[in-house]
N, C-alpha and C positions, 0 to 999 in steps of 0.2 A: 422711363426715367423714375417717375415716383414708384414703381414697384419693386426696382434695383437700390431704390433711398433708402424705403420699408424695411427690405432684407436686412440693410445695413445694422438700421439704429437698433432694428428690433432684436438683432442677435449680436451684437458688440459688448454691452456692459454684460451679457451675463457669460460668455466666453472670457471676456479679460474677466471676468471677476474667478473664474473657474482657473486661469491661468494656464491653461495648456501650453504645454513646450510645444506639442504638435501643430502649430498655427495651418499647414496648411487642408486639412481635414475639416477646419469650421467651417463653418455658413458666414460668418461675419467676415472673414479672409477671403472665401469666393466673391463676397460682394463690394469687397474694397480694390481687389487687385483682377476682378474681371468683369464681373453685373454693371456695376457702376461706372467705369470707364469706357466700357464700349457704350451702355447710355449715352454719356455725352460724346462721344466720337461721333454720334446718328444723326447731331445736329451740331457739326463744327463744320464752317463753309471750307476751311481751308488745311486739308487734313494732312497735306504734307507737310505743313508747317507746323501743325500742333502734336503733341505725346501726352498721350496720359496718364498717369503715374498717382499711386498710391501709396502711403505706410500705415502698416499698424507696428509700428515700432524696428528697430532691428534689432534688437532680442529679446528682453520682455515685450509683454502688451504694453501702448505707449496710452498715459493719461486721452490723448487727445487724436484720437487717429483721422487720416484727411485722404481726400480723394482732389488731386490737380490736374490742370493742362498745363504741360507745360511750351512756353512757347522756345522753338529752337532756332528761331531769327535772332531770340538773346544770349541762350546759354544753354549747356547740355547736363545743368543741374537745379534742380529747383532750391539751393543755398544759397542763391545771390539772385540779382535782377527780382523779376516781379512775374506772378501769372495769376490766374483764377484757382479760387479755390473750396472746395466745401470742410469745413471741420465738424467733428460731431464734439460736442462740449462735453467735459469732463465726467459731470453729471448723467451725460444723456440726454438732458432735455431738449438740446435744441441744438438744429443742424443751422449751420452758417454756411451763405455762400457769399464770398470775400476775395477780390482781388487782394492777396497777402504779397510778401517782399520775403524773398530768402533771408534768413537773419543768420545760420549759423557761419558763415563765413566770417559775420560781420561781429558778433557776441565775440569769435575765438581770436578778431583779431583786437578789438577795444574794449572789453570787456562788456556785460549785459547792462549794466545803469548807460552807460555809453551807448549802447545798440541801439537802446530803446528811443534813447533823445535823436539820435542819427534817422530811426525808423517815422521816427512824427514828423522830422522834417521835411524826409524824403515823398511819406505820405498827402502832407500838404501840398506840396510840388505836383504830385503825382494830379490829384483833384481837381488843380487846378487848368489842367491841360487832359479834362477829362469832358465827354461830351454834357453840355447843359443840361439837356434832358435824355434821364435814363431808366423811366418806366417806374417803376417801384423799389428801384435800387436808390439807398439813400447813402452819406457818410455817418451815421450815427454812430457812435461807438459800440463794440460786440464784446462779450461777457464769455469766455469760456470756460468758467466755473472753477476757475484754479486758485490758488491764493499767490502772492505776490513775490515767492521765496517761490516760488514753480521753477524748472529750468526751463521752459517752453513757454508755458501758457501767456504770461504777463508780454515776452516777444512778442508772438503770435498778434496778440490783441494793439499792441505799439504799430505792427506793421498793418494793419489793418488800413484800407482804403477806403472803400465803398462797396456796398455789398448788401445783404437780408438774411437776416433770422428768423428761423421758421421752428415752431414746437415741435418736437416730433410727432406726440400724440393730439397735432392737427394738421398735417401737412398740406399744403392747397393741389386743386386740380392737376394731371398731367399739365395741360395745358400754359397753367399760370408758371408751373416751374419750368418748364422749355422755355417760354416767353423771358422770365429772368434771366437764366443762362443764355440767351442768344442775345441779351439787354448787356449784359456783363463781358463777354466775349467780341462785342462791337466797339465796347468802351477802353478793351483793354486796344484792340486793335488802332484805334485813333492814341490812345496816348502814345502807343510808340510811336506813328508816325509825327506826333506832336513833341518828338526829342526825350520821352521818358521822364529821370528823374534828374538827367544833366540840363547843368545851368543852361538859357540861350547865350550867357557870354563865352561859355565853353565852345556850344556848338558853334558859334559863329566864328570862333577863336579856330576852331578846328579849321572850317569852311576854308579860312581865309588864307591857314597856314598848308593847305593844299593845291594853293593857286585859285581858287574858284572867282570867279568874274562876278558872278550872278551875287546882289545882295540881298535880293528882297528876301524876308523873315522863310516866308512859306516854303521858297527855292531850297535856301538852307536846310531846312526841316529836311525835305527831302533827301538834300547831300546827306545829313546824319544818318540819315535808315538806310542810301545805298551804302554807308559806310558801316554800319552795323550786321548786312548781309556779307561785307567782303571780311570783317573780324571775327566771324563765329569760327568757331576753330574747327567744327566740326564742317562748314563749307568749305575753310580752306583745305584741310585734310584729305577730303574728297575729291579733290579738285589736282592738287598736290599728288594724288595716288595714281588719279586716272592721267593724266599729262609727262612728257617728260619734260627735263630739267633746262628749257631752252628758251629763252623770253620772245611769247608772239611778238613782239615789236620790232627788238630789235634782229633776233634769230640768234643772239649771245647762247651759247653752249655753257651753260655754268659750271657744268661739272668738268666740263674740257678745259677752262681759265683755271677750275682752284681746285680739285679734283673729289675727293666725294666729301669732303667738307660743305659743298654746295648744295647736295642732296636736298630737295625741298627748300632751300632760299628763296625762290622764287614768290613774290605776291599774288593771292588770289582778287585780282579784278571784276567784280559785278559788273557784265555788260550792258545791263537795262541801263538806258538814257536817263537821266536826272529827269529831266524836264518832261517825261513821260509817267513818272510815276504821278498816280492819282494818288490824292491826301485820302490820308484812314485806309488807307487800301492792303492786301497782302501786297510781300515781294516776291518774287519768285525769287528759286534759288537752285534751280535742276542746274546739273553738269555743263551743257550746253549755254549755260547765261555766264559763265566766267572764263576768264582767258587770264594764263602765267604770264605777269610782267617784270620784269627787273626794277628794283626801285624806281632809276631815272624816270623808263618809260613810263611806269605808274603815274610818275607826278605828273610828268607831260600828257598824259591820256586826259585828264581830270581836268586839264588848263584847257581843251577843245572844247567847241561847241557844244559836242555830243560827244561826251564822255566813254559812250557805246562804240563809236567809230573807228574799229581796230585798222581798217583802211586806211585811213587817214591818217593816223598815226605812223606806220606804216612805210609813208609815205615822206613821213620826214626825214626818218632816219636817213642819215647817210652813209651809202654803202661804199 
């Protein structure tokens, strides 16, 4: 890892300063969009769930280039939700690793004075359902060397959660920076399971408008992450592609009632159990863990015991 970091810093400001149209022929570009993400892939427990993804800008060199994980239980874009992240600051001096929040969805829909106030709040939220202790990872505020008319930089530093800045021309052991990164990556893991940056009266708003029985806090929590694995567009898509158009539950033919208007209607249902998932834990999300429901059955699955019990449900229906 710290020799894929080196590559980085030490060949990025004088490439962009050089400005090559040819980006992919540097050294600073093999180490942002390959050195460095396979690094942290070497120590990411749960790697069907993580992607790692870099820019150095999409067409000039960008002020502030960054190396992510992104996590894909929330989104199949690093512009919204929240992941880890390393930036090298403007200057150069100093590489941050920072749980950031995708901002440009959120700049282009309320403008950046807006973003940024949205960003500290969502930040605070975030911390606070973030584990107590987490090694040498602090919230302190991070400096990426920009001025405040930046299009990027001043986001960037708003959306900032918790994280460490390291000089470049000091950078600490392999060892201390694996140990961060595996410190950051456990934290980011418990915050989703901890309901993210939504409110708990939302979650439980949700819970509750789902039929769910169960109220205790922690339960909920739970319900919100299987419900975040059945919303990713890209599980249901997958899910959606490989099935045809006919509800496990009930065995309704959708396309046979309304004809290819139906195509993909169907809901993707996470079959892991609620009450099975461990807190802070991944979720699985292989083909095999979800079954096509028709709305009805949906709600009804979710009102059972065991939300998992495609049997049982099954069973209700009447034929």
């Amino acid at each position: 890892m710290r020799e894929a970091f080196l590559e980085w810093v030490s060949t990025y400001p004088s490439d962009r300063a050089a400005g090559s149209k040819t980006k992919l022929g540097t050294r600073s570009y093999q180490a942002i969009m390959k050195a460095v993400p396979a690094a942290l892939m070497a120590h990411i427990e749960y790697r069907q769930r993580f992607v790692p993804t870099g820019s150095t800008g999409s067409g000039n060199w960008t002020d502030i280039s960054w190396v992510g994980v992104r996590d894909s239980l929330l989104s199949a874009t690093t512009q919204d939700f929240y992941y880890i992240t390393y930036l090298l600051s403007a200057d150069g001096e100093r590489l941050v690793l920072s749980m950031q929040q995708g901002c440009k969805l959120l700049s282009d829909e309320i403008g950046k004075s807006g973003a940024m106030v949205e960003l500290q709040r969502r930040a605070a939220l975030l911390r606070a359902r973030a584990p107590k202790a987490m090694g040498r990872l602090t919230v302190d505020p991070i400096d990426l060397g920009t001025k405040k008319s930046h299009r990027l930089g001043p986001l960037y530093e708003a959306g900032h959660v918790f994280g460490r800045s390291y000089r470049v021309d000091a950078l600490p052991s392999e060892y201390e920076l694996v140990d961060d990164f595996r410190d950051a990556m456990a934290a980011h893991v418990q915050i989703v399971a901890n309901g993210g940056f939504a409110a708990i009266e939302d979650i439980v708003e949700t819970s509750a408008a789902e039929g769910l029985n169960e109220t205790s806090l922690p339960y909920v929590k739970r319900f919100a992450l299987h419900r975040v694995a059945e919303r990713n567009a890209a599980h249901s898509k997958a899910a959606k592609d490989h099935y045809p158009d006919i509800c496990m539950g009930c065995d309704t033919d959708m396309r046979a009632v309304y004809g290819d208007a139906a195509k993909r209607m169907l809901d993707a249902h996470h079959l892991t159990s609620i009450a099975s998932l461990p807190e802070n834990k991944d979720v699985s999300f292989t083909l095999k863990d979800f079954a096509l429901l028709c709305p009805n059955c949906h709600r009804m699955i979710h009102r059972l015991v065991d939300s998992s019990d495609l049997k049982a449900l099954r069973s209700l229906v009447k034929k």
